[in-house]
SERO-4910 file (N, C-alpha, C, O; in steps of 0.05 Angstrom, whole numbers):
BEGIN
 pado doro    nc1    nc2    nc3   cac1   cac2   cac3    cc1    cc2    cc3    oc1    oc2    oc3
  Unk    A    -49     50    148    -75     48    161    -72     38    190    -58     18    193
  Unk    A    -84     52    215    -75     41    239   -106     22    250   -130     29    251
  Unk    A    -93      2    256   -108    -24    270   -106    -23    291    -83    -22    299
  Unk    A   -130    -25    313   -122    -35    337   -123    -54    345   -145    -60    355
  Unk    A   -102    -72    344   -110    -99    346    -97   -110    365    -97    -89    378
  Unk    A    -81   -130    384    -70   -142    394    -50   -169    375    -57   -193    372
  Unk    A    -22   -154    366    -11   -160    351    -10   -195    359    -16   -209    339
  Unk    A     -4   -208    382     -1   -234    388    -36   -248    371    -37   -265    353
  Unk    A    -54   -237    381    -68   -252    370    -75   -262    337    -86   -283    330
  Unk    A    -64   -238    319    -56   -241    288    -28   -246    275    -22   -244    251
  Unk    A    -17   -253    292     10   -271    284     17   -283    297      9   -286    320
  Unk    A     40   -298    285     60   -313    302     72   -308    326     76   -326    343
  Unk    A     80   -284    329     82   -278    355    117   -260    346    132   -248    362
  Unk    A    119   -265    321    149   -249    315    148   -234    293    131   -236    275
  Unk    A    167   -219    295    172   -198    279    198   -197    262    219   -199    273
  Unk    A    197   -195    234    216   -200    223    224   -180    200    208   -166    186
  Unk    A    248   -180    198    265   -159    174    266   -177    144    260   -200    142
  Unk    A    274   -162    124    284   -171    108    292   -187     96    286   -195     74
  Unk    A    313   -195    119    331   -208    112    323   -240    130    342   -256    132
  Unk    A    300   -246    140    290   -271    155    278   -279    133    272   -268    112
  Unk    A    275   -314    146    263   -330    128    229   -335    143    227   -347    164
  Unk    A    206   -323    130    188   -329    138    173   -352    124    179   -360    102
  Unk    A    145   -366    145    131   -382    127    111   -375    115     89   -378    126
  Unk    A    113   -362     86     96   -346     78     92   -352     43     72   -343     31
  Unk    A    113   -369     30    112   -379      0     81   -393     -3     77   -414      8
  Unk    A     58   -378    -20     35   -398    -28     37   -417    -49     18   -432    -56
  Unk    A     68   -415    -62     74   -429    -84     53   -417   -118     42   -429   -136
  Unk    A     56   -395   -112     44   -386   -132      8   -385   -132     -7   -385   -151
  Unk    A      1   -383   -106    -25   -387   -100    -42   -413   -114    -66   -419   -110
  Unk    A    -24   -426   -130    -49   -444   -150    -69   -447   -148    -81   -463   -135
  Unk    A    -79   -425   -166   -110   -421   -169   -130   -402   -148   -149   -388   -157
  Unk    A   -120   -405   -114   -132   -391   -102   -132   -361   -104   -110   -351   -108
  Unk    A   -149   -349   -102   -145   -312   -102   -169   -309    -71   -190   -297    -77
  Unk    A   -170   -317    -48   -184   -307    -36   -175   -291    -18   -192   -283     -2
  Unk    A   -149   -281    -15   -139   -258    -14   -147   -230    -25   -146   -208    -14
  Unk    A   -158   -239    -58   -170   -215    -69   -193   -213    -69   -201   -199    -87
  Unk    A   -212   -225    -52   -242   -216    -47   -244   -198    -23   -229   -188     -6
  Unk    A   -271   -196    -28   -282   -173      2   -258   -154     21   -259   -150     45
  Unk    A   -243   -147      6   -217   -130     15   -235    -98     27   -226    -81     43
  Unk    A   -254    -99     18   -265    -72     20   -248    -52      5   -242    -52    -18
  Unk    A   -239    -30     32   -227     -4     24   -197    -14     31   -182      4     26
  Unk    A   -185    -33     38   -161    -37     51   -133    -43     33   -112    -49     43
  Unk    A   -138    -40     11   -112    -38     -5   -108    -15     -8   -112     -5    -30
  Unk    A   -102     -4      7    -94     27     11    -65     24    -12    -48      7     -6
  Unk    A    -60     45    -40    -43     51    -58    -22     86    -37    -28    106    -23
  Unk    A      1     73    -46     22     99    -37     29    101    -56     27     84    -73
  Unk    A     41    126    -58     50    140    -98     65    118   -112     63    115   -136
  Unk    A     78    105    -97     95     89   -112     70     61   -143     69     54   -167
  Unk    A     59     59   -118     32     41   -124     26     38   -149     28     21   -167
  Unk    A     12     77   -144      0     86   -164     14     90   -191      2     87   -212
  Unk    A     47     97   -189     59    106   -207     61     85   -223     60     89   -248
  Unk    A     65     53   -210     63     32   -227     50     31   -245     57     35   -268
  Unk    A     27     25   -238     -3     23   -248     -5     47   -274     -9     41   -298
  Unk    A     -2     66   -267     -3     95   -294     17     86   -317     11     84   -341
  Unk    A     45     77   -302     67     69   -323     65     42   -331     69     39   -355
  Unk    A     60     25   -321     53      0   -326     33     -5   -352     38    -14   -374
  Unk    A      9      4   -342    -18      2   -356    -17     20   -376    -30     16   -396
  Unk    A     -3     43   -373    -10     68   -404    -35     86   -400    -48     99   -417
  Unk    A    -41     83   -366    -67    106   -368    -67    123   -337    -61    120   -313
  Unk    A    -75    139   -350    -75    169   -328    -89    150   -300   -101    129   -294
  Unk    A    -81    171   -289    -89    168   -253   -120    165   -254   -131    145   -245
  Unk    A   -130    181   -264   -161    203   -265   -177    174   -276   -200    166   -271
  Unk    A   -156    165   -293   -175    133   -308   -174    109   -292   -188     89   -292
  Unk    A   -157    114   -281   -153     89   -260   -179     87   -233   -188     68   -221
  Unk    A   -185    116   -232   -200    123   -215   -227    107   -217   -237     91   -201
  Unk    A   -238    118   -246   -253    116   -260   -261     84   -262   -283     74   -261
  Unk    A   -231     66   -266   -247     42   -268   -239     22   -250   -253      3   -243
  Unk    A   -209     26   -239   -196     -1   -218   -193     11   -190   -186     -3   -171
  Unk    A   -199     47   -184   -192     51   -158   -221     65   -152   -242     69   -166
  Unk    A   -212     74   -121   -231     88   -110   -216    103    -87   -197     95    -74
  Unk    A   -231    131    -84   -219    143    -59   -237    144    -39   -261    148    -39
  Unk    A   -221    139    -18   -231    137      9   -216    152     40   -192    153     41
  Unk    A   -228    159     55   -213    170     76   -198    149     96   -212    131    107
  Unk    A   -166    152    102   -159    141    118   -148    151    126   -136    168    114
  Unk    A   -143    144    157   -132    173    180   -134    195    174   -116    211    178
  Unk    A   -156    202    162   -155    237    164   -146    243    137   -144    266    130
  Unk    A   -140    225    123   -126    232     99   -144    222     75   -158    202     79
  Unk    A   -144    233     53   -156    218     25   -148    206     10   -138    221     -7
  Unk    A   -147    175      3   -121    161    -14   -130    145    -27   -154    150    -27
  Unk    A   -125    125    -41   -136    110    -70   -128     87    -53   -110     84    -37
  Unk    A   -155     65    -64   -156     37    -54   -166     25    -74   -187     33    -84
  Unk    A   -154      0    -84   -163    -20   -104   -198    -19    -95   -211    -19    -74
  Unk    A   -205    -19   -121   -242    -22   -121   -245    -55   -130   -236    -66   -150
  Unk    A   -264    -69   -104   -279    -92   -112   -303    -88   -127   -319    -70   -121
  Unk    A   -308   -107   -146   -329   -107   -159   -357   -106   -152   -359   -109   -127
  Unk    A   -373   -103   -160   -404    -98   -143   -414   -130   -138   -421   -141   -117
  Unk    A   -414   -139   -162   -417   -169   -169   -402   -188   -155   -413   -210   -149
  Unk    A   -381   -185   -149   -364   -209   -137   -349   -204   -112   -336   -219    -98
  Unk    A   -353   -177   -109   -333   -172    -86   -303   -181    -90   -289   -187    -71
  Unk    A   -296   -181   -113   -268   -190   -120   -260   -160   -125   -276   -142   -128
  Unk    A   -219   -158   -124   -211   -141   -142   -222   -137   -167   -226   -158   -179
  Unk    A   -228   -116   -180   -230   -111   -198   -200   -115   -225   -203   -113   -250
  Unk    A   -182   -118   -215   -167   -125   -229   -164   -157   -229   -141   -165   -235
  Unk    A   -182   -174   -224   -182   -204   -224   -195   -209   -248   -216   -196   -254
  Unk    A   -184   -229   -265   -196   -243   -285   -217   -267   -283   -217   -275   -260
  Unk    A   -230   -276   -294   -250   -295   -289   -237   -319   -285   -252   -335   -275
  Unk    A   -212   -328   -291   -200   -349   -281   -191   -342   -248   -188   -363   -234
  Unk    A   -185   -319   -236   -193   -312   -207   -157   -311   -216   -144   -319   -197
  Unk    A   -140   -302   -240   -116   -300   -240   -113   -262   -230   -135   -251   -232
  Unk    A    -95   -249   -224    -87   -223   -221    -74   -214   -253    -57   -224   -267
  Unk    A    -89   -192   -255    -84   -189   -288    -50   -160   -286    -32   -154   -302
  Unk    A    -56   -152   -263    -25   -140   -264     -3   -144   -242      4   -127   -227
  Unk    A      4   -167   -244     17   -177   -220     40   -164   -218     45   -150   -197
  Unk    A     58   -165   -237     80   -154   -240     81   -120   -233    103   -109   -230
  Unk    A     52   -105   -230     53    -86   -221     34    -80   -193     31    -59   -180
  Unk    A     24   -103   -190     18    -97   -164     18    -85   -139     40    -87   -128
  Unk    A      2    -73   -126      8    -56    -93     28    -74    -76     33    -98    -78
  Unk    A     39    -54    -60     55    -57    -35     42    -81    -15     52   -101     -4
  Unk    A     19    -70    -17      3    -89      3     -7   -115     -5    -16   -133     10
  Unk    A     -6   -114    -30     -6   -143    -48     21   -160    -40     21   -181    -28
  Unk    A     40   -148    -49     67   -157    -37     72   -169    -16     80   -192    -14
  Unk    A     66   -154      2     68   -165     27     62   -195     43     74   -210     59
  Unk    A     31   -192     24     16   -205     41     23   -243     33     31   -256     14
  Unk    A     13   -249     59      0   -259     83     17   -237    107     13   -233    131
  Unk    A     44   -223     80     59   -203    117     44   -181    122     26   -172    108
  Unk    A     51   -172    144     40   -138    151     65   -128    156     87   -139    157
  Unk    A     56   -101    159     81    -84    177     70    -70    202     49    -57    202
  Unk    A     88    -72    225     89    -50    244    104    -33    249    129    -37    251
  Unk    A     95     -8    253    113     15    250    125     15    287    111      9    307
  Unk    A    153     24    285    152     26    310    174     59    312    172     76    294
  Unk    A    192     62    334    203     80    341    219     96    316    216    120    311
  Unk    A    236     79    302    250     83    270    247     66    262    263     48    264
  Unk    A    227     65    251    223     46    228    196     20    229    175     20    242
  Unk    A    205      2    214    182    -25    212    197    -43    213    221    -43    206
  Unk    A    180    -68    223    190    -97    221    158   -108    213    136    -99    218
  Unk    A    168   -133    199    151   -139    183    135   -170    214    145   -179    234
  Unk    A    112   -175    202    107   -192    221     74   -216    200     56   -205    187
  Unk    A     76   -240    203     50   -258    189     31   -258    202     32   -262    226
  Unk    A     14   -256    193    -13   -254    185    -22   -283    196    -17   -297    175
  Unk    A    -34   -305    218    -37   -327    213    -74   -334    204    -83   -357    201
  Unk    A    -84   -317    201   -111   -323    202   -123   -320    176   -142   -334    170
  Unk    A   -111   -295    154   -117   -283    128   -107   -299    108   -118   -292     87
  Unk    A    -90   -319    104    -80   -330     89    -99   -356     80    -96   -371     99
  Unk    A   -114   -367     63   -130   -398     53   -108   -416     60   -109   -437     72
  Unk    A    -88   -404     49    -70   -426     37    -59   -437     64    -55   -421     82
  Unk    A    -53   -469     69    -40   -481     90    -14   -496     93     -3   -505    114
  Unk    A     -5   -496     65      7   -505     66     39   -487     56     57   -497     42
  Unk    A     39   -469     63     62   -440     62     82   -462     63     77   -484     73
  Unk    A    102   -456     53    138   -450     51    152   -433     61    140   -411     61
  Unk    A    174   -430     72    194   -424     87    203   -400     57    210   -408     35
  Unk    A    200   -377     64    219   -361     36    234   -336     56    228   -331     79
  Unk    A    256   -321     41    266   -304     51    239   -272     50    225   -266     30
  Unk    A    240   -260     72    222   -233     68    226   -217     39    208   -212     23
  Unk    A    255   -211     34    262   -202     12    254   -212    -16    245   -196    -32
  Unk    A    257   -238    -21    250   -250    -41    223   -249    -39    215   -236    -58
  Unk    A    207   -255    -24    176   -255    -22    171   -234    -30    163   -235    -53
  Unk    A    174   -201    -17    178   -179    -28    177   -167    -60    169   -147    -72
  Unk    A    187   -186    -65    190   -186    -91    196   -155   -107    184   -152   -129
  Unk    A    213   -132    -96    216   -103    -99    238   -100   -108    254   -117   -102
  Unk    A    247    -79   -123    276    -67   -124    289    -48   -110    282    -26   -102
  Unk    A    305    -59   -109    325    -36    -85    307    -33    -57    302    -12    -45
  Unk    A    299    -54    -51    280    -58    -21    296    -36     -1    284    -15      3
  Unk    A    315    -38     10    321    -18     23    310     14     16    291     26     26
  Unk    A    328     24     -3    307     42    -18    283     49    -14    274     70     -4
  Unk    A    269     23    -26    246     25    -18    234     21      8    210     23      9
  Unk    A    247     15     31    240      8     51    239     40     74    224     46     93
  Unk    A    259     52     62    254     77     75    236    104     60    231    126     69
  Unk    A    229     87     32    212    116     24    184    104     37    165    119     33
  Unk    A    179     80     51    154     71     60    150     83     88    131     94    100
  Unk    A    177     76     95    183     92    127    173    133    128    163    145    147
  Unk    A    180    141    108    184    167    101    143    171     97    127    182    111
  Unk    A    140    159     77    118    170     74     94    160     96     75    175    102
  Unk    A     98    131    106     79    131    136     83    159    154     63    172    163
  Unk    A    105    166    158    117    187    174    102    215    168     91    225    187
  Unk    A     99    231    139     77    242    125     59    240    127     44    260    126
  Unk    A     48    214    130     16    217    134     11    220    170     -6    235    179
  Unk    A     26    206    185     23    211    207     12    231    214    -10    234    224
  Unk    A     40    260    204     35    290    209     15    305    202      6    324    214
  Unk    A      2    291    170    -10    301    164    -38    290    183    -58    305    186
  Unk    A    -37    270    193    -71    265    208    -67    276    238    -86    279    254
  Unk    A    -40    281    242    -39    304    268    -51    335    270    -63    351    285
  Unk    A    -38    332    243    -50    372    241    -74    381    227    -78    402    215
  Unk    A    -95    354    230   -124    360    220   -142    368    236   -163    379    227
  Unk    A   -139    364    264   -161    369    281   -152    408    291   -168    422    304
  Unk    A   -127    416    282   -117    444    279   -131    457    256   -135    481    259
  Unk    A   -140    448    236   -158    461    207   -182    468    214   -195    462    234
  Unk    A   -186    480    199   -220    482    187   -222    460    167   -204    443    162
  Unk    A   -252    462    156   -261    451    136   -247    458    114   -228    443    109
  Unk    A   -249    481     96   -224    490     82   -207    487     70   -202    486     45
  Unk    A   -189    483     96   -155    473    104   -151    449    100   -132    439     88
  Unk    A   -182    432    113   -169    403    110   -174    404     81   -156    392     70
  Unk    A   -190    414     62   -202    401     42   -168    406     21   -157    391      6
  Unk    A   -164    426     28   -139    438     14   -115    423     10   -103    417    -11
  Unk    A   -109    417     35    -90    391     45   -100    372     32    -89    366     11
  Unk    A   -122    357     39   -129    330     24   -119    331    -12   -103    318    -25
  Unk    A   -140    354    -20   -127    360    -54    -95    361    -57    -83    346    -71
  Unk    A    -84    379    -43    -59    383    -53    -41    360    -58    -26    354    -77
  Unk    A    -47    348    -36    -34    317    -30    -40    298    -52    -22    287    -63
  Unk    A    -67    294    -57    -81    271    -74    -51    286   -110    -31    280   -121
  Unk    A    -68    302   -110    -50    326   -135    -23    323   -133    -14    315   -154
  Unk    A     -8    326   -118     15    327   -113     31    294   -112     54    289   -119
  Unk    A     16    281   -104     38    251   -105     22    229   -119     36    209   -125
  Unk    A     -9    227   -127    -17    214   -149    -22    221   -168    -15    207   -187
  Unk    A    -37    245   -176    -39    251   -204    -27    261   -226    -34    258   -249
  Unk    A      3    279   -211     16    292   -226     38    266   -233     46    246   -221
  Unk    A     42    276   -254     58    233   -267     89    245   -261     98    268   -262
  Unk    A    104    215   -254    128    222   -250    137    226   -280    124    219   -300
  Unk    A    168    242   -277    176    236   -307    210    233   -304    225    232   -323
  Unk    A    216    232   -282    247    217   -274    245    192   -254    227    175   -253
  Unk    A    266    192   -240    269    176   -219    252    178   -202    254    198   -188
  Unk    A    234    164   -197    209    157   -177    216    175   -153    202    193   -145
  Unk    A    243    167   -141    242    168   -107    256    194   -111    249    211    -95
  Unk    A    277    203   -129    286    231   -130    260    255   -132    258    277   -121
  Unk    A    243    240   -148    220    254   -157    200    260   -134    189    282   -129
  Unk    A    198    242   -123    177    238   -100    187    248    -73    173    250    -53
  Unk    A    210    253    -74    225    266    -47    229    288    -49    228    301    -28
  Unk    A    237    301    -75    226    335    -84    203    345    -74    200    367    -63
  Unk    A    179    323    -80    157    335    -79    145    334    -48    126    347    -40
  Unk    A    156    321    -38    153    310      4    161    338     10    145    354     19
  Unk    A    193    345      2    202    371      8    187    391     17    183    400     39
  Unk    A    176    399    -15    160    413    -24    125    423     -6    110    442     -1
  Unk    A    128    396     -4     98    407      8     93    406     36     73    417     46
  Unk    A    117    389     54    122    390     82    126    430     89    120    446    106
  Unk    A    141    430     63    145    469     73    121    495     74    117    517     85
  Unk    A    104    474     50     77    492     48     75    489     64     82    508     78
  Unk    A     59    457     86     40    460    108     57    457    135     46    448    155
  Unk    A     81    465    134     96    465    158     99    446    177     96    448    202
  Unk    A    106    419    158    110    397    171    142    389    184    146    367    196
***
């Protein structure tokens, strides 16, 4: 999702990899979740996300829709974002103790946070958040460990890869018709959330990048 913001004024003022130690540990949030209120549309899900969530939970995409996500347009594109409740403006996946009921499967952007990312020439560096976070009293943790992912590298370039995808894809929309975009939007939604993986996530999901970069001549 692109922000225009003036990066100095929402962080620290640095940018960090992996492998840095940021101050970003909430110690397990104890108790706080105000991270997961009034999020609106901004937990933007990438296939990986989603695939959790389907395998994790035991239920189709189409159901997830139905009760913990919602689609919404971002850059030009159509993609699934955690749904807050009507009533509380909380995630919808929050329990009444304000605990996260699938942590262990949680979004990218759950992960992250209090971090962000900026994309730059090849690639991202990660950078804190000083304003979004309740919590004040953070800990010193490694990015990686905070991360809390497997095979982060790995994963660090299928994040690189698919920002890169959507890019193209919100380049070559104002070239469509109505149509075209609608076509694109489906194929895409169809193509990397709904159809379920059934091997290796990233072998799977890079077939299918292939695949559809050749349909729309990316």
């Amino acid at each position: 999702m692109k922000r225009d913001v003036n990066l100095e004024e929402i962080s620290d003022g640095r940018l960090y990899t992996s492998g840095d130690m940021v101050k970003a540990d909430c110690q397990d949030c104890k108790g706080c979740s105000a991270c997961c209120h009034g999020m609106g549309e901004s937990i933007v899900l990438d296939p990986m996300d989603a695939h959790r969530l389907v395998k994790g939970l035991g239920k189709r995409f189409e159901m997830l829709v139905e009760e913990n996500l919602e689609l919404s347009m971002v850059d030009g594109v159509i993609l699934p974002h955690l749904k807050m409740k009507e009533d509380t403006d909380a995630c919808s996946f929050l329990d009444e103790n304000g605990r996260c009921t699938i942590h262990s499967l949680r979004p990218g952007i759950c992960r992250m946070f209090p971090l962000g990312r900026i994309y730059e020439e090849n690639g991202f560096r990660y950078f804190l958040q000083i304003h979004e976070c309740a919590k004040k009293d953070r800990t010193k943790i490694k990015v990686k460990k905070w991360l809390d992912t497997p095979d982060l590298k790995k994963y660090e370039q299928y994040i690189w890869d698919w920002h890169q995808f959507l890019v193209k894809c919100g380049d070559a929309m104002p070239d469509l018709n109505v149509e075209q975009i609608r076509v694109l939007n489906m194929y895409v939604l169809r193509t990397f959330y709904q159809a379920p993986y059934t091997k290796d996530f990233y072998e799977e999901f890079y077939e299918r990048l292939h695949q559809v970069c050749e349909m729309f001549g990316f």
